[in-house]
Each structure stands twice: as structure tokens, then as C-alpha cells.
C-alpha positions in Angstrom: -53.7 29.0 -40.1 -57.6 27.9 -39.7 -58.2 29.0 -43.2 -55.5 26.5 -43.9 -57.5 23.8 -42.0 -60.5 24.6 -43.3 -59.7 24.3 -46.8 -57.9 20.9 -46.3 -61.1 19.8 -44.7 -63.4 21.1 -47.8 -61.2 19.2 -50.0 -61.1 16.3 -48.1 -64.8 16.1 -47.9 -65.4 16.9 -51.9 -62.9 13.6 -52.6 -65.0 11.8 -50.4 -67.8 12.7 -52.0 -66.9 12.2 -55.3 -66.0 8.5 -55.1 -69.5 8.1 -52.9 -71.3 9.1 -55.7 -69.7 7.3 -58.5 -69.5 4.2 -56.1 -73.3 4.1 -56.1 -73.9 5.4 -59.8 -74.7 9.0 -58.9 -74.0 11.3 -62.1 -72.9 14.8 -60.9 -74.0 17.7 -62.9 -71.8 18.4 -65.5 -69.4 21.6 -65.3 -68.6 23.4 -68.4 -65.1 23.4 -69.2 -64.6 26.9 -68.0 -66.0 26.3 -64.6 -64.1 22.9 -64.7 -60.6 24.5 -65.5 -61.1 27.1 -62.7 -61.9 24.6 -60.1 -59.1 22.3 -60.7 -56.6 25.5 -61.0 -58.6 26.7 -57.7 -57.7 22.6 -56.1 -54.5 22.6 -57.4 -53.9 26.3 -56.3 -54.8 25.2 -53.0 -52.6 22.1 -52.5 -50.1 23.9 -53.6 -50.1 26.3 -50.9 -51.5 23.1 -48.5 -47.6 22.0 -49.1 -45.9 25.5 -49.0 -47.8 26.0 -45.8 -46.6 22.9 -44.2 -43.0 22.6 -45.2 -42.4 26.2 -43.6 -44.6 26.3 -40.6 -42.5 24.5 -37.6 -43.6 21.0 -36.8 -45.0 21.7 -33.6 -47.2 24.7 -34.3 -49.3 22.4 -36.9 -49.9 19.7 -34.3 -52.9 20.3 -32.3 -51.8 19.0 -29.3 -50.1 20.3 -26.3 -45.7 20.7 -27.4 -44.1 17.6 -25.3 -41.6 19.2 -23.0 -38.1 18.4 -24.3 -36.1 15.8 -23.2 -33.1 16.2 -21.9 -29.9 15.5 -24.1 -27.0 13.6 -22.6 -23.7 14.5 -23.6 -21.9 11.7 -25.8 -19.8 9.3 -23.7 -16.6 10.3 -25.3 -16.9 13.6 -23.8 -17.6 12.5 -20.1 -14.8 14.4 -17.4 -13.8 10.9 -15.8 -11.3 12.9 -13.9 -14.3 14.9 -11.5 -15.5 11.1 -10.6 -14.5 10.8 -7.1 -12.3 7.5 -5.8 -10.4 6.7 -3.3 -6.7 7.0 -3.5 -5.1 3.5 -3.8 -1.2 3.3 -3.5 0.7 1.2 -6.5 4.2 1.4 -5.4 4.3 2.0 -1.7 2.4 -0.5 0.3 0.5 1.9 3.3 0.1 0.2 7.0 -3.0 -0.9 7.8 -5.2 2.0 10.1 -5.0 -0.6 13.5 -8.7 0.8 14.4 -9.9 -1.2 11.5 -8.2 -4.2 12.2 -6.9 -4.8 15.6 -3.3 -6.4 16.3 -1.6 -7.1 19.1 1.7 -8.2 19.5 2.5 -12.0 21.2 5.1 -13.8 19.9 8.8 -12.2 19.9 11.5 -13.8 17.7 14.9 -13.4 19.5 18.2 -14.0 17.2 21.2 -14.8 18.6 23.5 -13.7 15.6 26.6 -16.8 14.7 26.2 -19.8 16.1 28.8 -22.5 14.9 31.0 -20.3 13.6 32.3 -17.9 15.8 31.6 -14.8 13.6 33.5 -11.6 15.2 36.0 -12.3 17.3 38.0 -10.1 19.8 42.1 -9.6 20.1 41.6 -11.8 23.1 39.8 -14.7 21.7 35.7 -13.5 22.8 33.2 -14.4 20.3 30.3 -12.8 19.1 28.2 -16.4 19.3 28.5 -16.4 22.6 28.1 -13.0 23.9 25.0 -13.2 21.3 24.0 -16.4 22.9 24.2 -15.2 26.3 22.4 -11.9 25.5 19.4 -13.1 24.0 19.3 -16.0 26.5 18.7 -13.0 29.2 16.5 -11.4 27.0 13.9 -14.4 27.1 14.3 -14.2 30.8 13.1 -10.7 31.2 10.5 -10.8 28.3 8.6 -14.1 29.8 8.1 -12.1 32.9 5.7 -10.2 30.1 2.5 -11.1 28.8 4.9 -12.3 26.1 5.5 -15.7 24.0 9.2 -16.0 24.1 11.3 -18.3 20.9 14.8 -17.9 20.2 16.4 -19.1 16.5 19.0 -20.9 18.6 19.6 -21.8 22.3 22.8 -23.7 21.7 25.8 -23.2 19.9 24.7 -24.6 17.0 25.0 -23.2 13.4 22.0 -21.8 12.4 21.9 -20.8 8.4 20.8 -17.4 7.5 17.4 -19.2 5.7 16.6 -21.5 8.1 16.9 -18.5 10.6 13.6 -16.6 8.6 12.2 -19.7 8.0 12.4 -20.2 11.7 10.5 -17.0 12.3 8.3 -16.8 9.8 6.6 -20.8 10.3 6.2 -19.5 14.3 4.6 -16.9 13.0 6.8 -14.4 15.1 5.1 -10.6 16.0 8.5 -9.5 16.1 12.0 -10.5 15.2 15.2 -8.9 16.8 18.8 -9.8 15.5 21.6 -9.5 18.1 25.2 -9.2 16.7 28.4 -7.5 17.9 30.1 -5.3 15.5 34.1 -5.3 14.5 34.4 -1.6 13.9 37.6 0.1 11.6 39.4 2.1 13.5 39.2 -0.1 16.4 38.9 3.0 18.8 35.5 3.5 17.8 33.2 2.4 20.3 29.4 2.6 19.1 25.9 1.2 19.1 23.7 0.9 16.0 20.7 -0.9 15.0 19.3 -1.6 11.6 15.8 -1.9 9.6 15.2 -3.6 6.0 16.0 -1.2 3.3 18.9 -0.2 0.8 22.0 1.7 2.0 24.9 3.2 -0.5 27.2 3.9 2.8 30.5 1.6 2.7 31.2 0.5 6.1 27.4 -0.6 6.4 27.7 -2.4 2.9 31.3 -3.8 4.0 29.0 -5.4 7.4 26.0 -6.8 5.4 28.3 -8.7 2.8 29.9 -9.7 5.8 27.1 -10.6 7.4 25.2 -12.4 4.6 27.7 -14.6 3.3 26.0 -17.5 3.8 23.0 -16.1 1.9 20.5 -18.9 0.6 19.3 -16.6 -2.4 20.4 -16.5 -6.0 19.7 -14.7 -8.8 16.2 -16.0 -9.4 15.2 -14.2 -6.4 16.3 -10.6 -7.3 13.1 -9.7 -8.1 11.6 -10.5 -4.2 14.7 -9.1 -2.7 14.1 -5.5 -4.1 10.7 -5.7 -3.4 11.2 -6.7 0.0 14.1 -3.7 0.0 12.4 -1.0 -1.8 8.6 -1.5 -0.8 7.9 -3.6 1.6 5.1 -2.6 4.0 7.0 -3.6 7.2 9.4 -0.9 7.1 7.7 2.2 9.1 6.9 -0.5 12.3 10.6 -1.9 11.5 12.0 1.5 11.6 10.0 2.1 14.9 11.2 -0.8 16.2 14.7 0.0 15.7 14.7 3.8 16.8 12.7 2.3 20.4 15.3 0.0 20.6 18.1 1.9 20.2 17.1 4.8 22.2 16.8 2.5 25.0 20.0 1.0 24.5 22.1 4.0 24.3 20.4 5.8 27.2 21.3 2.8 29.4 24.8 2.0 28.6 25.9 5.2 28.2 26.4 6.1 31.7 28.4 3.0 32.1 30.5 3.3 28.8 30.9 6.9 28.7 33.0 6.8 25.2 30.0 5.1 23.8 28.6 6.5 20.3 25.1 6.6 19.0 25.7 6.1 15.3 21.7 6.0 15.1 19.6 3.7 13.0 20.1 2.8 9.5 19.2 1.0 6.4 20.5 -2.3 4.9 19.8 -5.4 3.4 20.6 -7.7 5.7 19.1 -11.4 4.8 17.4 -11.9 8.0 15.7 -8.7 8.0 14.5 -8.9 3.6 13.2 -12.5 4.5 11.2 -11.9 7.7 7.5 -11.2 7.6 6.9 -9.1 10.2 8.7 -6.3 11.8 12.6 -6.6 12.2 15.7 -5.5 13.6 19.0 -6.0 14.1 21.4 -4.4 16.9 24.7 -4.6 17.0 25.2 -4.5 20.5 28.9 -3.7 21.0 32.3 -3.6 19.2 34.9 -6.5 19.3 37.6 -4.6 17.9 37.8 -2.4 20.3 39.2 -3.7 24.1 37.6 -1.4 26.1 34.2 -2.9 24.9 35.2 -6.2 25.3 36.5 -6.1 28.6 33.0 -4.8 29.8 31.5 -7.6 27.7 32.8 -10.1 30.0 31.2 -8.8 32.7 28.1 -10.3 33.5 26.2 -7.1 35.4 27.4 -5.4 32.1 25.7 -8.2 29.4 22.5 -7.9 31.9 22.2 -4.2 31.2 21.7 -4.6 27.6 19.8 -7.2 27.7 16.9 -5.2 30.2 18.2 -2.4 27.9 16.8 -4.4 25.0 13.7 -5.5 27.1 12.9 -2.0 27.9 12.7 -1.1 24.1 11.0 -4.1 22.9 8.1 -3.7 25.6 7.8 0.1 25.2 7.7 -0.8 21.2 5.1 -3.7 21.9 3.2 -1.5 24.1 2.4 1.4 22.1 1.4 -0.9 19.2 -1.2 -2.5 21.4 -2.3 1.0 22.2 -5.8 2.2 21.1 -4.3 5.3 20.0 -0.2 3.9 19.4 1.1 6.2 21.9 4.2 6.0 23.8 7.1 5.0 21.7 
């Protein structure tokens, strides 16, 4: 290879040469034309190989300097694995509860619901109504709640119809913590004598569809509003704290009247769309409390020692309820 160099050096310096001297006029001594036809085949003989030499030879064994180290090659963006890029998982269907360590809440305000109102909604054999066994209920409720570090607002305090809309609206412009619907139920057979309490969601079963139609007659929505009301059905994030709401407060309920109503049935909580509990923003729950049809319920309904057992019944569950959500750690439902 320095053979190489040196021979492009010596015929880079005869060129120069060569137009310095005819530049300044100096005649060269003349070469016979043998001696002139063997140097140029000798030059061109040696360019020629010049060429050959420097087409084959890699690039950077001719440079004289130090080989750059390579650069790294980045793959082409097309082929990037977006899939190994960690994120975090973000729910599109199901709304998740808030983590309460992040944001602290407390519940205040309770939203009591005397069901009818008006109108007397079930009515018994012997002429008891559900407004006012609802009335007088929830009016013993606020009694026993107020005693609490609790704010206290009932729907209605009279009886006074009270449409299913302006009820929600009620509760949601107060800007209720909680919201608890009190109804007595109107059971088929009329033996049956049984508690259950309900939280926002969709339900296929007939008897419970049978009570929400009956129960939502006087619905404000119409068909414009489909969309909200499955959303509100389907995903709404209030369920889980709805549904705890509804198993504290049933628990409680059963366990206290059961010793007093023996026959008593714990048909559990369920789902369904009742209107108060799809338009309400903030956990809900509706109880039915007792069963008009039948007449061994009623006649404990019109005792008043009986009434005040569900109502501390229902004050028991809604504290319990509001005290494990104020909990640090949400214990003690």
C-alpha cells in the first residue's frame, strides 16, 4: 500500500513540475519517442492500477486517520414494539371509585325520602297508606340522625306530592352525601312478609320489574334521555358505595326486626332502575320497609314502638355505612 502512495506522490509532483516549467518558459530535454512511449505506458500503467487499487481497497483502510467508531443505527419507527411501553391502565367502560387516600371525603349531608306523598301509593286491606307510614318513618329518622354529626334534609315533611324529578332534583341542588328512599311494598301472595332494599342497576326479575314500573309511573324522562339512563344503569360509578349502602342497611334492618316479626324474610339486596335512584348523584338506596298486603305487617305498622324500630334500624345502617366511609382505612361496614 506505501508503494501505492508513493507513486501517486511521484506523479503528483512530475505534473507539478511540468506546468512550472512551461509556466516560466523552461524547455525540458526532449525524450525520444521510445523513451516517451514507455513513460506515458509506465504513467498510464500506473493510474491504472492507482484506480484498481482504490475501488477494491475498503474506504477506511486508505484514510490515514484513526476509523470513527460507528454510530449506532436506530431501528426504523415502523418497527418500534409500542406494546412493551409501559402505561397506566385507564378504564373505558367501567368508571373505578376514587382511592379516598388521594382525595379525602367525608360524608355530611343525608337525603331522606319519604316515598308517595299526595297520592297515597300502597295501600292496606284496612285503609293504611304507605305516605304516611313513609312520612312518619323518615320523620323519626331525622330525629335520630341529628343527634349525629349529621346535616339532616327530607324531600318532603308534609303530605304533599312530591314528583319523582323534583325529588333528584331535590337531592342533587343540596348537594346530598347520601340519598335513602323509604317505601312499603305490596307483595303477591300477600302471605309473604319480607324486607328488601335496592341499588341503581338493571334487573330482568318480574316481580322487581312489575314494582319499578309501579313505582316510576310518574317518570319525568322520555326517549331523548335513553342514552343517560343506561349510562346511569349500566356504568355509573356510584354503584359499589350504592351497593354498600344498601347491604349495611339492610343487614341492620333485618337483624332488628326480625326478633319482633319472626315470619320476616330477608329477600336481600337487588338491582333496579328505579328513577330516584338513576337520577341521583351520589350514593342511593331505596328500602322497602314492610308489606301492605300482608295484615300481619300492617298491624305492627301501626304501632308506634314498632315504626321506631326501623327507623333506629335504619339509623344504625346509615351511621355504620357513613362511618366506615369516613374511615382512614373504610373499615367496619
Amino acid at each position: 500500500m506505501a508503494s501505492i502512495e508513493n507513486t501517486k506522490a511521484q506523479l503528483l509532483r512530475g505534473v507539478i513540475q511540468d506546468n512550472i516549467n512551461v509556466r516560466h518558459g523552461v524547455r525540458t530535454r526532449p525524450l525520444n519517442r521510445h523513451r516517451r512511449g514507455r513513460r506515458q505506458l509506465w504513467l498510464w500503467s500506473a493510474l491504472v492500477m492507482t484506480a484498481i487499487a482504490l475501488l477494491t481497497v475498503p474506504a477506511h483502510l486508505v484514510s490515514r486517520g484513526s476509523p470513527p467508531s460507528a454510530a449506532p443505527v436506530k431501528p426504523p419507527t415502523t418497527m418500534l414494539d409500542i406494546e412493551s411501553t409501559p402505561e397506566s391502565e385507564v378504564p373505558l367502560s367501567h368508571p373505578r371509585p376514587i382511592n379516598r387516600e388521594a382525595i379525602p371525603l367525608v360524608i355530611k349531608r343525608i337525603v331522606i325520602d319519604p316515598g308517595h306523598g299526595g297520592e297515597p301509593g300502597a295501600t292496606s286491606e284496612s285503609g293504611i297508606t304507605e305516605k304516611e307510614i313513609t312520612l312518619d318513618v323518615a320523620l323519626r329518622l331525622r330525629r335520630l340522625l341529628e343527634n349525629e354529626p349529621f346535616e339532616v334534609i327530607l324531600t318532603r315533611e308534609t303530605d304533599q306530592r312530591v314528583s319523582l324529578d323534583q325529588r333528584v332534583a331535590f337531592a342533587n341542588e343540596h348537594k346530598g352525601d347520601l340519598f335513602l328512599s323509604i317505601h312499603v311494598n305490596w307483595m303477591e301472595p300477600h302471605t309473604i312478609r319480607a324486607l328488601e332494599t335496592y341499588y341503581v342497576g338493571p334487573t330482568d326479575d318480574p316481580a322487581t320489574l312489575k314494582l319499578t314500573a309501579r313505582e316510576n309511573k310518574d317518570s319525568a324522562y322520555s326517549l331523548s334521555d335513553y342514552k343517560q339512563i343506561l349510562e346511569k344503569i349500566y356504568v355509573d360509578a356510584r354503584r359499589d358505595e350504592s351497593r354498600a349502602l344498601a347491604k349495611t342497611i339492610q343487614t341492620r334492618l333485618f337483624r332488628s326486626l326480625k326478633t319482633k316479626n319472626p315470619p320476616l324474610q330477608n329477600r336481600g339486596v337487588k338491582t333496579a332502575p328505579f328513577v330516584v335512584l338513576i337520577g341521583t348523584q351520589m350514593p342511593a338506596a331505596l328500602v322497602e320497609i314492610s308489606s301492605l298486603s300482608n295484615e300481619g305487617d300492617v298491624e305492627l305498622l301501626t304501632k308506634m314502638d314498632y315504626r321506631e324500630n326501623i327507623a333506629l334500624a335504619l339509623f344504625e345502617g346509615v351511621r355504620a355505612y357513613a362511618n366506615a366511609f369516613n374511615a382512614p382505612d373504610g373499615k367496619g361496614r
